[in-house]
N, C-alpha and C positions, 0 to 999 in steps of 0.2 A: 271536826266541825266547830265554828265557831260558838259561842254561848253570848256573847258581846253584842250590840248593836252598833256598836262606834266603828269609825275608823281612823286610824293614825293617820296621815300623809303618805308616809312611808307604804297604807297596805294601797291608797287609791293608786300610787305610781306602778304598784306590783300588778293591780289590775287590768291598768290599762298597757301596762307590757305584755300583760296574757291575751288582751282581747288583738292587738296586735296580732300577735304569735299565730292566735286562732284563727286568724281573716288569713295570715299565707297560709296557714297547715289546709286550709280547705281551699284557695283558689291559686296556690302554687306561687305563680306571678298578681303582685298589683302594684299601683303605683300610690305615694305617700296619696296624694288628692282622692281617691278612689278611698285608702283608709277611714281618712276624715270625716267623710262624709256618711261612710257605714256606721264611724264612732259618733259623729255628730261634737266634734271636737275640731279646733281650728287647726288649719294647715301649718300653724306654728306649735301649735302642743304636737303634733304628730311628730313633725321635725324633730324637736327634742326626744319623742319618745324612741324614735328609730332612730337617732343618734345614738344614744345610749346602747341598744340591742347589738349595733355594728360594731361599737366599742367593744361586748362581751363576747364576739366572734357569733353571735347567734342569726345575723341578718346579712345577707349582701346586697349589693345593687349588681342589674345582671343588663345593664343595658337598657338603650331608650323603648319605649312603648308608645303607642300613638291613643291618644284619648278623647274625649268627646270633642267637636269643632277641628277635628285633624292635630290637637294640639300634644304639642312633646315630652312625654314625663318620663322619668328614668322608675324603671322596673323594680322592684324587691321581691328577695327573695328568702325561705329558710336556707340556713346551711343544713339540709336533713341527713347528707351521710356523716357529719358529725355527730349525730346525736340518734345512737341506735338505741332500740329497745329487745329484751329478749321476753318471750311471750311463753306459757308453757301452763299446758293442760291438765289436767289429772280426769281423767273417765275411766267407767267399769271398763276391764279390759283390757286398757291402753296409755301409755301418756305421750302427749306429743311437746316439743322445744322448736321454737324458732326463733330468727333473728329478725326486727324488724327497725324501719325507720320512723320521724314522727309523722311521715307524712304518710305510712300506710304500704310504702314500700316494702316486699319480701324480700331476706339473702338467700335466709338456707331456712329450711324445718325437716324435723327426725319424726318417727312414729315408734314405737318400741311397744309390742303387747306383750299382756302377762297373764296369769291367771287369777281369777278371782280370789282363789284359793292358795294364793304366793302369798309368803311372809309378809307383810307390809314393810318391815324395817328394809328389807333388802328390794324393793320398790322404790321408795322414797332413796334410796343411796343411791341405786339408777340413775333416777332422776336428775340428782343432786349433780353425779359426775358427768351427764351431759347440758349441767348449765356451766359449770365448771372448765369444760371441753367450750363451750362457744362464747366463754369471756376469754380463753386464751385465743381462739382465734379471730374476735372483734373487740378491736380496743377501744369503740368506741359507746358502748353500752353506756346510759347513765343511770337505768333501772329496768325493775322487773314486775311481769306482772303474773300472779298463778292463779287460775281458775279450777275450780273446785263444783263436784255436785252438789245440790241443794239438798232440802233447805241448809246454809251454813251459818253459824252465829259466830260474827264477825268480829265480837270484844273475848266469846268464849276460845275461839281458833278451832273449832270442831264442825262437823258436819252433823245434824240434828235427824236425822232419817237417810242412809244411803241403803235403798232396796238392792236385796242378792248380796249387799257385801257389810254384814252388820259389825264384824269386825274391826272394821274402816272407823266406826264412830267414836272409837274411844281417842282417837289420834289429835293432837293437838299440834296442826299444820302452823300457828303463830309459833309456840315453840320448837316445833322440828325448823323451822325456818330461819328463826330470828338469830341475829348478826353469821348467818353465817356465810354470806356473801358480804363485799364490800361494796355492796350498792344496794339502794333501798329496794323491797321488793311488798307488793301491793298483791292480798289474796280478794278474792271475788267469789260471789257466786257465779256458776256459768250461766246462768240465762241472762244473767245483770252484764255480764262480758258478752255475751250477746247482741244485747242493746245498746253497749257503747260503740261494739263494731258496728253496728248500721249508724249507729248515730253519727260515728267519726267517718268512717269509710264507705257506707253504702250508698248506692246510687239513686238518693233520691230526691224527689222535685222540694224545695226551701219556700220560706220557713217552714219549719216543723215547730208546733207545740208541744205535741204530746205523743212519745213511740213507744211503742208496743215490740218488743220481740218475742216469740212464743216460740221455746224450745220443745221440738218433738221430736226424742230420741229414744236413748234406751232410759232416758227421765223424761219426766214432762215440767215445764217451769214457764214463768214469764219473765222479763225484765223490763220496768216501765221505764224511762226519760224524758220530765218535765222541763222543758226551756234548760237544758242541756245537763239535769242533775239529776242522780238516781236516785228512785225511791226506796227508799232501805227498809224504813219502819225499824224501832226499837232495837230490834237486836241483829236486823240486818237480812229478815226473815219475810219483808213484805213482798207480795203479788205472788206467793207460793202456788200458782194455778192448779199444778199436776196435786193437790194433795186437797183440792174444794172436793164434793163431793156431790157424783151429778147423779146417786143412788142410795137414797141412807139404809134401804134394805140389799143393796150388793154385796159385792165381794169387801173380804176382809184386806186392808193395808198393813202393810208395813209398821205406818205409822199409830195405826190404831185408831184410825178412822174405818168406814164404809165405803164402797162405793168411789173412790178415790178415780178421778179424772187420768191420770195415769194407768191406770189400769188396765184401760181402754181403748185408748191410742198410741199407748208407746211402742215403740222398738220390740220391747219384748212380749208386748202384749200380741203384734202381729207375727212374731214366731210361734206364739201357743195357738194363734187361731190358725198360723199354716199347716200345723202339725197335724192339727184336725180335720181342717176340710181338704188341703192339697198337699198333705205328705207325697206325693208321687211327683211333685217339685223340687223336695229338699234333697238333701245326697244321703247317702245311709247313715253319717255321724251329724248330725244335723250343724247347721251351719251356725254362728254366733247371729243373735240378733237383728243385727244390723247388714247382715248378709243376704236374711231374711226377709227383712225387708224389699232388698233389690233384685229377688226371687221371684216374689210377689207378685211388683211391678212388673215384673218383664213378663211374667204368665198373664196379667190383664191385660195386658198391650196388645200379648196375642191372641186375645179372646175367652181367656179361659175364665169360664162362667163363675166358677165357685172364687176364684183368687178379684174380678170384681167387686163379687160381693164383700170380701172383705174388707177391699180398697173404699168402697161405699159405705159402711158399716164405719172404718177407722175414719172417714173423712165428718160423718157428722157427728163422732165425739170432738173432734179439733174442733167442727162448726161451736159445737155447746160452747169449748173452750173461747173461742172469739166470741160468742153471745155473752157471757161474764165477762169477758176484758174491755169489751163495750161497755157494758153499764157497768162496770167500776170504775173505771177511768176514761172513758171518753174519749180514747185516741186519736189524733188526726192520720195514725197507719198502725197495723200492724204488719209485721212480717214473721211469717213460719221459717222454721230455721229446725237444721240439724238433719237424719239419718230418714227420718219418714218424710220430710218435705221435697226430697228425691223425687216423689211421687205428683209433682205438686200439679202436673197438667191432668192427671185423675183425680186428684183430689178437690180444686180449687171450685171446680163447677155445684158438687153438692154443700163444698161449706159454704159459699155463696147462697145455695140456696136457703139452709138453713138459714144464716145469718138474718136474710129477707122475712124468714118465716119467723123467727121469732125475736127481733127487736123493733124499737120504735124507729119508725121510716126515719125522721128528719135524726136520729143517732145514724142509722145504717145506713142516709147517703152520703154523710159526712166523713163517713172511714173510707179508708183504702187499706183493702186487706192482698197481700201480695208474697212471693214465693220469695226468701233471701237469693240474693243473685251475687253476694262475696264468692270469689272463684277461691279464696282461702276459709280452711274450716274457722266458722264463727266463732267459736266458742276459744280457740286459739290464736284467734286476730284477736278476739275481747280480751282474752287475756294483756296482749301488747297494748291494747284501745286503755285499757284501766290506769295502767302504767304511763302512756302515751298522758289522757286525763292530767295526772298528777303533776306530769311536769310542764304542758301546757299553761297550766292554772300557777303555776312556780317558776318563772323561765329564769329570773335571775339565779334563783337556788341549782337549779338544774342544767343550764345550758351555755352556762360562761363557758366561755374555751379560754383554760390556761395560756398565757403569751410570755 
């Protein structure tokens, strides 16, 4: 983060090579005329600026385009299988690696589960040897991005509360990390990876101000993005949703709070309530969480009374949860995201309802609250989306091609 208010020459050229970059990474093909006018910069400053990008092997031209008045402009393009990114998750459970482009493109992605109760050292070496295993086979990686459960503190390299696995918190992922790839690698929170996969990759109607992603898993988190930058707050710990407290006389958390919003709609919170009302659902060794979940769902679908209810029950704690991300920030959308928003054609009609019930109309008709529709898990696209960020915002740094 900058501390400065100035800028050299040298950073506005860097800028306006990113906002470039950013106009094809989101509509594929345009032509220089089409730039200009989104930059609001002359069809000669573009000229030069895409001069320069084709010079670092970052841009091509891919052929004529027809534009407004039937008139002929030649096309640009990223060169995006140059320039891959490797994305890779860390969740209770499981961790996932994948190869991606900067345009959002998938190669390959792995899943590897483990137990909560597995060494961590011998985790993180896993890990380690399948990003290792996908720079040998893609040589074209120029960073990485890891996402991690919340809340994380981003200058500490720790994760500040990880419920079920307390062990996990003493770990400091900046130093298990740092230089041991030969490309830079960017850790995140996942709901904040979240929110850059919708921001960069999801499908939704432009401009956007203000987005909302709300992770409902076996955590519960938000990830906010302001005019396309994350809210971090101080230590990198901002819009912590799953740990507000919608009960100050509930249940006890993890973190040593009450009542704690996760509690209530996560992942695992819908395992304890299956266990109770529709144990004759689960199999005799009960299923992991997120299993659970899609148990659930599938006994409401087919009517089953009690497993409704709890689909009912789980949907207007997510509602509270949208009620707070409203009046905190004001969104122009939210989207639910992760392992309970599976559920999202049962769910969507009571948080709806809620939502109505308890905010101010002209907030609540301004939002659009909607199910993530990423066909790749979020929180593993965000991971590449973070990364993906970085070198957008850096394209000379990042996306020369050696000649």
């Amino acid at each position: 983060m900058r501390d400065t208010i100035g800028n050299n020459n040298s950073d506005l050229t860097e800028m306006n090579r990113s906002a470039v970059v950013k106009i094809l990474q989101q509509r594929e093909v345009c032509s220089r005329a089409d730039i200009a006018k989104q930059m609001g910069l002359t069809q000669a400053s573009i000229t030069k600026i895409v001069a320069a990008l084709m010079e670092m092997g970052i841009v091509s031209e891919v052929g004529i385009m027809k534009g407004n008045g039937n008139r002929r402009s030649i096309g640009l393009k990223l060169n995006t299988d140059m320039h891959q990114i490797i994305g890779v998750k860390f969740a209770r459970h499981m961790f996932g690696v994948g190869v991606f482009d900067i345009s959002g493109k998938i190669y390959t992605q792995t899943e590897t589960e483990y137990s909560i109760d597995e060494d961590h050292q011998s985790v993180i070496a896993a890990m380690k040897k399948q990003i290792y295993d996908m720079l040998d086979q893609y040589k074209n990686v120029v960073a990485i991005g890891l996402a991690v459960p919340g809340p994380y503190l981003k200058d500490d390299g720790h994760i500040a509360v990880i419920t079920q696995m307390p062990a996990w918190h003493d770990i400091n992922f900046i130093e298990e990390f740092k230089d041991e790839f030969n490309k830079p690698l960017y850790i995140v929170h996942d709901a904040n990876a979240g929110a850059l996969a919708e921001w960069w990759f999801g499908d939704h109607e432009r401009p956007i101000h203000t987005l909302a992603y709300f992770l409902v898993g076996e955590g519960v988190g938000s990830g906010i993005i302001e005019n396309g930058n994350l809210l971090l707050g101080v230590q990198g710990a901002a819009s912590e949703i799953g740990h507000i407290s919608i009960d100050f006389q509930g249940l006890r958390c993890e973190c040593g709070n009450y009542g704690c919003l996760e509690l209530y709609c996560s992942a695992q919170a819908m395992l304890k309530k299956a266990r109770q009302h529709v144990p004759e659902c689960l199999s005799e060794s009960y299923p992991k969480s997120i299993e659970a979940c899609n148990v659930v769902f599938e006994a409401a679908r087919g009517g089953n009374q009690k497993a409704l209810e709890i689909v009912k029950e789980v949907a207007e704690y997510i509602g509270y949860g949208c009620v707070t991300l409203i009046n905190a920030y004001n969104p122009d959308i939210i989207v639910i995201g992760d392992s309970v928003s599976q559920g999202g054609d049962l769910l969507l009609p009571t948080i709806m309802e809620v939502v109505k019930q308890r905010t101010i109309p002209e907030l609540c008709d301004r939002v659009q609250i909607k199910i993530s529709s990423l066909k790749v898990d979020p929180t593993l696209y965000g991971a590449a989306a973070i990364a993906t960020d970085k070198v957008v915002r850096m394209p000379s740094a990042f996306l020369a091609v050696e000649k």
